[in-house]
RODO-2510 file (C-alpha; in nm, 4 decimals, decimal comma):
residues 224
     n   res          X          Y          Z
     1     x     1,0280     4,3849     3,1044
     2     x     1,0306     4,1736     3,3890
     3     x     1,3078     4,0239     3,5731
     4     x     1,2430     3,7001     3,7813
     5     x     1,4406     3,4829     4,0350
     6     x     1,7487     3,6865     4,0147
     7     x     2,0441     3,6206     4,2691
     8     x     2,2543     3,9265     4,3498
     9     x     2,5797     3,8200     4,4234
    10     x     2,8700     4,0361     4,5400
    11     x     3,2212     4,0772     4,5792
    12     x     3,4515     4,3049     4,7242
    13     x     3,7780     4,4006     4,5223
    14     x     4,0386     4,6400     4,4425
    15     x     3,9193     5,0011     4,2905
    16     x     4,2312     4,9309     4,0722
    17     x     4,1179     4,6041     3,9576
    18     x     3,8329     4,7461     3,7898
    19     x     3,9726     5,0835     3,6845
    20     x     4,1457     4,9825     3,3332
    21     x     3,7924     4,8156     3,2225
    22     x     3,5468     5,1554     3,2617
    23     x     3,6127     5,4866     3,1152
    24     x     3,7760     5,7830     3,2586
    25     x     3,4173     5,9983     3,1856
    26     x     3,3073     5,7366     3,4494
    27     x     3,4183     5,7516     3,8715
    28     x     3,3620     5,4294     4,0461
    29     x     3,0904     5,4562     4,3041
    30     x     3,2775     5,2942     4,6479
    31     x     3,0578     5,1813     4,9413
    32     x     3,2560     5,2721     5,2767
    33     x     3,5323     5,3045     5,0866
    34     x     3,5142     4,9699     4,9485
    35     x     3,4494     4,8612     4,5190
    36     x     3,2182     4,6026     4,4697
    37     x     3,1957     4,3724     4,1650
    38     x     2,8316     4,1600     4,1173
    39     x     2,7774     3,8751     3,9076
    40     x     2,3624     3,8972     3,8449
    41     x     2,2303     3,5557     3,7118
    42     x     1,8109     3,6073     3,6056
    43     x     1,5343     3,5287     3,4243
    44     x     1,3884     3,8129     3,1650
    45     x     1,0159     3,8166     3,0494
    46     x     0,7638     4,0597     2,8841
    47     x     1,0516     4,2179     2,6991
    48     x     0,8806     4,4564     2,4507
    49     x     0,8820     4,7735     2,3234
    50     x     0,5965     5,0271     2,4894
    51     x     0,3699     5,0308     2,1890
    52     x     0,3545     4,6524     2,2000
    53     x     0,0607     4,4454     2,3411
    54     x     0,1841     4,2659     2,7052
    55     x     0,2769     3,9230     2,6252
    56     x     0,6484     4,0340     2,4661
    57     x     0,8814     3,9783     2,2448
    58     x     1,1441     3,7675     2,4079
    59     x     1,1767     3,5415     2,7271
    60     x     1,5331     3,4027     2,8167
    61     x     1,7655     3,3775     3,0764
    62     x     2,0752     3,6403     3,0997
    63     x     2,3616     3,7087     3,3827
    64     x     2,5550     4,0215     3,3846
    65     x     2,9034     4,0846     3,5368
    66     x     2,9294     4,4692     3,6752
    67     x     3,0342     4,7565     3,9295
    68     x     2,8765     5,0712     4,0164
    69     x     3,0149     5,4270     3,8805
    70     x     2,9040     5,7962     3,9065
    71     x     2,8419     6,0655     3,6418
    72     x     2,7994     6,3968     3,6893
    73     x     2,6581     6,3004     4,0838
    74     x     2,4257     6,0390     3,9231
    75     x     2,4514     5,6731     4,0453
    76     x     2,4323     5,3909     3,8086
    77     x     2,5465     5,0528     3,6912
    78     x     2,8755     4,9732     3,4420
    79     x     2,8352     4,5942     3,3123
    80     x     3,1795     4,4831     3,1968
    81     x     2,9716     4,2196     2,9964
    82     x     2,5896     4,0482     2,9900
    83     x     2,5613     3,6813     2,8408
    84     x     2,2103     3,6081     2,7319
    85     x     2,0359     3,3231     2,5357
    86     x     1,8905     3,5223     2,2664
    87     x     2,0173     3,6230     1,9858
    88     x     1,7998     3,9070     1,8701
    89     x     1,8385     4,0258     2,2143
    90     x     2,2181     4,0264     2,1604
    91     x     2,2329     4,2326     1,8740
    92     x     1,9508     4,4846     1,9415
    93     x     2,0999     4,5190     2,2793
    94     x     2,4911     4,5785     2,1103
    95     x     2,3439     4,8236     1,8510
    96     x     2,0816     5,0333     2,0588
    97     x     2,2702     5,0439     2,3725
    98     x     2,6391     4,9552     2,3337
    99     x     2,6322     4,6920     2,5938
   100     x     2,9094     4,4329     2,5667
   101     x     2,5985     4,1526     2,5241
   102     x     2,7109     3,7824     2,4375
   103     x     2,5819     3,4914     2,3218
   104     x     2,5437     3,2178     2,5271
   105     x     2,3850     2,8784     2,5903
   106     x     2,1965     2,8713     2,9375
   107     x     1,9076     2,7520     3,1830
   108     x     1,7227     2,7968     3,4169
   109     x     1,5440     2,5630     3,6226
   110     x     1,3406     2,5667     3,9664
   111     x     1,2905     2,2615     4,2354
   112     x     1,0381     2,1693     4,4336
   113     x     1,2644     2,3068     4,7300
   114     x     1,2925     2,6203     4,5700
   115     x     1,6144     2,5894     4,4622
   116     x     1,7002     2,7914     4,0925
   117     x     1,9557     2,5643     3,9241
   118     x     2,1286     2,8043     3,6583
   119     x     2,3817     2,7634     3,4120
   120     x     2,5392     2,9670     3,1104
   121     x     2,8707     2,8872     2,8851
   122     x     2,9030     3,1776     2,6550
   123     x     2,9075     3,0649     2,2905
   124     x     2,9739     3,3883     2,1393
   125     x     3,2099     3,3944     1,8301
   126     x     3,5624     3,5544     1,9217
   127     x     3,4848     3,6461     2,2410
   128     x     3,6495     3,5369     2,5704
   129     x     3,4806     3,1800     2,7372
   130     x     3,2834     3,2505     3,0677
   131     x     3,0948     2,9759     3,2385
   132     x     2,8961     2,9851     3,5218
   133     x     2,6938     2,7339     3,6962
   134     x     2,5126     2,7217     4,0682
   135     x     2,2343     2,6438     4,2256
   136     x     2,0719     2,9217     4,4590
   137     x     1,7211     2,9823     4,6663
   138     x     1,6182     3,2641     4,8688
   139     x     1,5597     3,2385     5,2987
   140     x     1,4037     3,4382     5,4796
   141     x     1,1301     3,6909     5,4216
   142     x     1,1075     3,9832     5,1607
   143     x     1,2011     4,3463     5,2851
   144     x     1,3066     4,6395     5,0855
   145     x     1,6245     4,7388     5,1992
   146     x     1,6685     5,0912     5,4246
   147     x     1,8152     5,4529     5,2555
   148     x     2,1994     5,3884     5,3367
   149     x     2,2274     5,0239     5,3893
   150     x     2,4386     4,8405     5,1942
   151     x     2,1894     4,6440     5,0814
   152     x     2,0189     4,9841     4,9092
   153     x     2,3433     5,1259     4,7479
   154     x     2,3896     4,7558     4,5544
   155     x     2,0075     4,7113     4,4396
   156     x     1,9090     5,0683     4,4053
   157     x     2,0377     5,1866     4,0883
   158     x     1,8367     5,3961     3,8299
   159     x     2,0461     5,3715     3,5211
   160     x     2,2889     5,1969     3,3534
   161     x     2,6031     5,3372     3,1737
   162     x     2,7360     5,2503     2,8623
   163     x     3,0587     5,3658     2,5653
   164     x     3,0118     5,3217     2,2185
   165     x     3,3577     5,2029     1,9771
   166     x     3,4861     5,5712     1,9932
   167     x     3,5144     5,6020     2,3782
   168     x     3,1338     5,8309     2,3889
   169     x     2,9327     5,7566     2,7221
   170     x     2,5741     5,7123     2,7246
   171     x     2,3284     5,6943     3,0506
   172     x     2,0084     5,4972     2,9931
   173     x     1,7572     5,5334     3,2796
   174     x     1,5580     5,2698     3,4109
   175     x     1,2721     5,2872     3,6858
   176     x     1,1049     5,0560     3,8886
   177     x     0,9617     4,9556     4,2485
   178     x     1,1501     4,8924     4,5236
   179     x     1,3621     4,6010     4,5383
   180     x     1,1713     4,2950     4,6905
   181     x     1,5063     4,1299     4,8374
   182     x     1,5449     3,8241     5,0470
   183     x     1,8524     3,6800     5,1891
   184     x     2,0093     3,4050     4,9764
   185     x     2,1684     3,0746     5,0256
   186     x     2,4124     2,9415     4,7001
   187     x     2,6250     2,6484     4,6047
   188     x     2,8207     2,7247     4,3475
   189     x     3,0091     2,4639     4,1012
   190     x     3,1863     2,7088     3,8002
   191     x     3,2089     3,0608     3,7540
   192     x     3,4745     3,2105     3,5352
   193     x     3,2725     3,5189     3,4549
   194     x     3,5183     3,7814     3,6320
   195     x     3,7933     3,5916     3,4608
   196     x     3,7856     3,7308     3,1158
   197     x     3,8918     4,1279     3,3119
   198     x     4,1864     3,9419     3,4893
   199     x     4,0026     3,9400     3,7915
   200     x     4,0014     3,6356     4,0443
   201     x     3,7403     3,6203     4,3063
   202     x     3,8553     3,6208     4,6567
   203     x     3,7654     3,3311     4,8086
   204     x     3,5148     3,4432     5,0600
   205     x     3,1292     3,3962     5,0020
   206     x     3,0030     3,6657     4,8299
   207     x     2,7419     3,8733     4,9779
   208     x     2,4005     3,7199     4,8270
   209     x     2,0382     3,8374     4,7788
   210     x     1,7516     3,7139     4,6169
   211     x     1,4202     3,8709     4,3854
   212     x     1,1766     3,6519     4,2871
   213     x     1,0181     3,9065     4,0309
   214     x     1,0587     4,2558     3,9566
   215     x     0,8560     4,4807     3,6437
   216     x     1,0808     4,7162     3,5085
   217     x     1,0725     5,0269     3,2123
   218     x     1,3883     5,1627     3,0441
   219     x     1,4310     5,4741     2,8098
   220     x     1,6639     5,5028     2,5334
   221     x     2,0527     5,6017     2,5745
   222     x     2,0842     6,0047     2,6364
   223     x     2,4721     6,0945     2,5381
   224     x     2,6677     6,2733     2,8339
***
């Protein structure tokens, strides 16, 4: 798959905001002592299974809400939920990898000044509404970020983490280049994503990055 003009943003919060949403198999992974929660708006491409000719099966934009746990010394990524304007991808993703995918109806859109204009509602049936809707564009030039930044412990993650309905957590690794990153400028007009875990924002700006394209392979889930 590929993943293209993608907009890390970040939060701090309270460890105890996030605790009641992530199972106890799972520790959350703390920077300097500090939680962080991201809200990850993209575009996905070239989705497709190995054996598949390039070209793939789906294109469509997605945004995830998550945090960063440990398991058994291995770093990865929790998402507390991923809105996504496909619905094949939705279900394949819910029944192959127990990810808390939703429907949703979304865009994204680039400017001539390099601005990504992106917005999502979530449309999925019974589940809580999330919107979110901003405008972002990178500044600056691409770096890869330095082992022990910041910067690294955010972006480089290697797996994902996920529970099925009977509380059973699965790792699913992922692997891929460095991160191309670039510093990121944002204007944001709604974003209720965090909203649905109880969590408000704090009012700061979040701590933003940019990717203008990343390829990326994933295995299947591996139960701990």
């Amino acid at each position: 798959m590929t993943w293209h003009d993608l907009l890390f943003a970040h939060w701090r919060v309270p460890e105890a905001a996030l605790r009641p949403h992530i199972p106890d198999r799972l520790q959350i992974d703390r920077h300097e002592d500090r939680a962080w929660l991201g809200i990850v708006p993209f575009g996905m491409s070239g989705t497709r299974p190995r054996w598949m000719p390039a070209g793939g099966l789906f294109a469509f934009p997605e945004i995830n809400v998550r945090t960063y746990v440990v398991a058994d010394g291995k770093p990865g990524v929790w998402f507390f939920s991923l809105d996504a304007a496909s619905w094949l991808a939705v279900r394949g993703a819910r029944m192959l990898y127990h990810l808390r995918y939703y429907d949703a109806r979304m865009s994204l859109e680039r400017d001539a000044e390099g601005w990504v204009h992106y917005r999502s509602r979530r449309t999925h049936r019974g589940a809580p509404a999330a919107e979110f809707s901003a405008r972002y564009r990178p500044v600056g030039d691409v770096y890869t970020s330095a082992p022990g930044t910041l910067e690294s412990w955010l972006t480089d993650r290697y797996c994902l983490y996920a529970a099925d309905g009977r509380g059973r957590v699965y790792r699913g690794e992922i692997h891929h280049p460095p991160w191309p990153l670039q510093q990121a400028e944002a204007q944001w007009e709604r974003n209720t994503m965090s909203e649905p875990l109880g969590i408000t924002l704090p009012a700061e700006q979040p701590l933003l990055h940019f990717s203008a394209r990343l390829d990326v392979v994933g295995w299947g889930l591996e139960r701990l």
